[in-house]
C-alpha positions in Angstrom: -2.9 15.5 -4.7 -5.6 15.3 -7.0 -7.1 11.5 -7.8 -9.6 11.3 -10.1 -11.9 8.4 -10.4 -11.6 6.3 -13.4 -15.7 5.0 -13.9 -16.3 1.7 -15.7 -19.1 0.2 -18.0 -21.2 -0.7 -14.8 -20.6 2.8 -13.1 -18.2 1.6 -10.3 -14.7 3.0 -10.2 -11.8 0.6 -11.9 -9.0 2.6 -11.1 -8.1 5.7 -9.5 -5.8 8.1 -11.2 -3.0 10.7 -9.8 0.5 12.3 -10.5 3.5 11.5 -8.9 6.0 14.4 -7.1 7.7 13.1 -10.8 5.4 13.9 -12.8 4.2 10.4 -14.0 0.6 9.4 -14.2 -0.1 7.0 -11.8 -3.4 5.0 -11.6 -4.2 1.9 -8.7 -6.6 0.0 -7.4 -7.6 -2.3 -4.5 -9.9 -4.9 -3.7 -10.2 -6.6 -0.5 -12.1 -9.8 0.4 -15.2 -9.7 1.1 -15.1 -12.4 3.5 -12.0 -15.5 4.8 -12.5 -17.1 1.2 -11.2 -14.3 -0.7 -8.4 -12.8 -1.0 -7.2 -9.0 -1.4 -5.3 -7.5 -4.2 -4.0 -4.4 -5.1 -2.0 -3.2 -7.9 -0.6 0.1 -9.8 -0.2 1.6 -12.8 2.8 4.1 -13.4 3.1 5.9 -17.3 5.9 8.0 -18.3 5.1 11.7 -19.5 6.2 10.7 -22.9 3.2 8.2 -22.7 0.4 11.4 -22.7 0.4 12.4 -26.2 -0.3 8.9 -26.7 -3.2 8.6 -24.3 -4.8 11.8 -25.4 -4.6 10.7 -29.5 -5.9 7.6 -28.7 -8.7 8.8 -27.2 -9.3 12.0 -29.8 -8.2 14.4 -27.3 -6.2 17.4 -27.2 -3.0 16.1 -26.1 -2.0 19.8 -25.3 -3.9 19.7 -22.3 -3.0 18.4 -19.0 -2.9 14.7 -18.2 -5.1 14.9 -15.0 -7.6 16.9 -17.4 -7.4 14.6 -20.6 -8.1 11.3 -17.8 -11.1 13.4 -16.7 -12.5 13.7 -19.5 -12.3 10.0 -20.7 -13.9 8.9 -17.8 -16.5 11.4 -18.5 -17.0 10.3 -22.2 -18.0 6.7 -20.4 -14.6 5.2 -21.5 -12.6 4.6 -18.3 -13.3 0.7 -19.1 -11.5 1.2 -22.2 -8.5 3.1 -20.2 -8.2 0.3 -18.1 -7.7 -1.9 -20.6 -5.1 0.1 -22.6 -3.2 -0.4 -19.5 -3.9 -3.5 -18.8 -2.9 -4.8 -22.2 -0.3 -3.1 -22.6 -1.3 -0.8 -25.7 -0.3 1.9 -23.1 3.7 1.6 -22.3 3.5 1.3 -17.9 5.1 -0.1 -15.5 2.9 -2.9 -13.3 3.3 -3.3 -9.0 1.0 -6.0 -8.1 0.2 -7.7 -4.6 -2.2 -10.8 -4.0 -2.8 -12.1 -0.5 -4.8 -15.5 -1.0 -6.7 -17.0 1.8 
């Protein structure tokens, strides 16, 4: 399976980006404590194929191309942060998982 890191503004990965046996998109992320004060989360991301057009225009890309390819290339044009955020705030139709394990 391919996973494709999404980069944001301050060069660190902010999600990471696949496709299910389905066919959706799929993106996730997890952060764990860095010590007993914190605590870990993790959460996902899961976009219907009917979403990709979407993502593509929205982005001025060709949304004939594969999704994997078009969430490549965002990252690339230095605006995974702005992906993120799509999702995030829902301008992006998703589905949200979400775990939190406090200390």
């Amino acid at each position: 399976m391919t996973n494709i890191s999404i980069i944001g503004d301050e060069g660190e990965p902010v999600l990471y980006a696949s496709l299910t046996s389905e066919g959706k998109l799929f993106f996730e992320f997890e952060f764990y404590g860095r010590n007993e004060n914190e605590g870990d989360y993790e959460f996902n991301y899961t976009v219907e194929p009917e979403e990709f057009p979407i993502i593509a225009n929205k982005f001025g890309l060709n949304p004939e191309d594969p999704i994997l390819k078009v969430v490549q290339q965002i990252t690339e044009m230095g605006k995974g942060e702005e992906l993120s955020r799509a999702l995030s705030e829902e301008e992006i139709k998703r589905k949200l998982w979400s775990w939190l394990s406090t200390p």
